[in-house]
C-alpha positions as CSV (number, residue, x, y, z in Angstrom):
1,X,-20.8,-18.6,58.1
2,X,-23.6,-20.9,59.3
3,X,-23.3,-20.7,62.8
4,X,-22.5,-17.1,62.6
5,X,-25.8,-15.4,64.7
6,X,-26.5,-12.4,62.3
7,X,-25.5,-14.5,59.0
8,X,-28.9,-16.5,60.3
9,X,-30.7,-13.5,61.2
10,X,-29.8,-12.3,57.6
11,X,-30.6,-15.4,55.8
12,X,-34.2,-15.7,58.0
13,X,-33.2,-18.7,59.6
14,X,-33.9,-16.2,62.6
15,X,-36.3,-13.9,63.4
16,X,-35.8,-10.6,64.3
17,X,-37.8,-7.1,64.2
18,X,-36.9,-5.9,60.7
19,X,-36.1,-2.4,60.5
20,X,-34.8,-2.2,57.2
21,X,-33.4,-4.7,54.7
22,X,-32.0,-4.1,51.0
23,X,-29.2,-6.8,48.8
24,X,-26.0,-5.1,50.9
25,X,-27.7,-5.3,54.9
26,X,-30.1,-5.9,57.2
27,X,-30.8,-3.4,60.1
28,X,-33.2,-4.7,63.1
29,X,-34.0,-3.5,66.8
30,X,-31.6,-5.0,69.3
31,X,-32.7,-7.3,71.5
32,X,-31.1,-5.9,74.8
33,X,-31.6,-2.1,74.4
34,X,-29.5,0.4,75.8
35,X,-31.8,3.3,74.8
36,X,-35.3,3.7,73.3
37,X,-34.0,3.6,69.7
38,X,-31.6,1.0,69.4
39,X,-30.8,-0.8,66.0
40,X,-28.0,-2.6,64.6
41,X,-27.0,-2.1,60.8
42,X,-25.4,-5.8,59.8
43,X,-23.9,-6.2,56.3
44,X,-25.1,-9.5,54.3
45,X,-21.3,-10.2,54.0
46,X,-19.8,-11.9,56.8
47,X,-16.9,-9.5,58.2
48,X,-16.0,-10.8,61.4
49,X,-14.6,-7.1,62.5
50,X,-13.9,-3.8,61.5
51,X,-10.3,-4.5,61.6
52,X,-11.1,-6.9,58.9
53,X,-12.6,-4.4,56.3
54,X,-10.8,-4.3,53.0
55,X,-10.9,-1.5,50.6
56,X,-13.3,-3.3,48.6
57,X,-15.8,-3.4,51.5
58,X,-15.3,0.5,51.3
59,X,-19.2,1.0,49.6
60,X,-20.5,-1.6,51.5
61,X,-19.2,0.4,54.8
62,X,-20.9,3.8,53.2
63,X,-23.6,2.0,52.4
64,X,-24.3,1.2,56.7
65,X,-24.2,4.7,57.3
66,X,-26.2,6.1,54.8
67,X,-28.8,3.4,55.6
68,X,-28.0,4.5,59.5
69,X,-28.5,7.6,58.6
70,X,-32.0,6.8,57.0
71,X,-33.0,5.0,59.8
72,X,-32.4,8.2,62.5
73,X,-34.9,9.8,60.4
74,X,-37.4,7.0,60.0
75,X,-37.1,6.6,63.7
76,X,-37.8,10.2,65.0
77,X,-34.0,10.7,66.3
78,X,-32.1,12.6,63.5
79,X,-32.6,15.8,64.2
80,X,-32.4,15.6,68.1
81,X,-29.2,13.3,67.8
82,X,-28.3,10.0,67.9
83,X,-25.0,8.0,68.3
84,X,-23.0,5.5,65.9
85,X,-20.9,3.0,67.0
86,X,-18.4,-0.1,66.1
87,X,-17.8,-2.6,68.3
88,X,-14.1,-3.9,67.8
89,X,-13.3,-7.0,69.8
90,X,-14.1,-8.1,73.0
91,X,-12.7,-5.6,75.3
92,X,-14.7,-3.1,73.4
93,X,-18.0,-4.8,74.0
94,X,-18.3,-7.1,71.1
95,X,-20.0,-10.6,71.4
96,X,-20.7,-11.5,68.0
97,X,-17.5,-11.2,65.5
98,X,-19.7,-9.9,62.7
99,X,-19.5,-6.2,61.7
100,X,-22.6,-4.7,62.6
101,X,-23.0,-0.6,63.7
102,X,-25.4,0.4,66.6
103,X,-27.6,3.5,66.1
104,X,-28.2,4.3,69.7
105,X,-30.6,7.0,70.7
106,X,-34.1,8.6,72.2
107,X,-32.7,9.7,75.0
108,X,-29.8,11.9,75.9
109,X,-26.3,9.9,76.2
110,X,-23.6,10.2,78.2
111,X,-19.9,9.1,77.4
112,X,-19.1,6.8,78.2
């Protein structure tokens, strides 16, 4: 979708800072942190919500975590903890209807 923000941010016609990027997603720091690691994990494919996955995304949606997962490590918060999350809709907090996970953490969280 062209006027879809993380469609441009995956296709460069935006920057952002690059965490990690491979032919299924992009991962990149947020721009409005909500703790000292903060990174969103955005599939290439344009799904506008998780309610919109299809079993056929099913690897692709493995895929985010694992690379999630990676990225805890690379960033010094796997082993003291970190939070996922998904976003669905706008009473849930999303503002941009494309799937993307949060990895939230460097600091202890509270819930909610």
């Amino acid at each position: 979708m062209e006027s879809c923000l993380f469609c441009r941010i995956a296709n460069h016609e935006l920057p952002a800072k690059m965490v990690h990027e491979d032919d299924r997603v992009i991962a990149f720091h947020d721009i409005n942190p909500q703790a000292p690691v903060h990174v969103l994990v955005v599939p290439r494919k344009h799904i506008p919500t998780l309610n919109d996955v299809s079993t056929d995304d099913a690897a692709l949606v493995a895929h985010i975590l694992s690379v999630a997962s990676r990225i805890a490590e690379q960033l010094g918060v796997a082993q003291k903890g970190y939070r996922t999350v998904f976003n669905v809709n706008a009473e849930a907090g999303q503002s941009v209807f494309h799937l993307h996970l949060h990895l939230i953490g460097g600091r202890r969280l509270s819930w909610p």
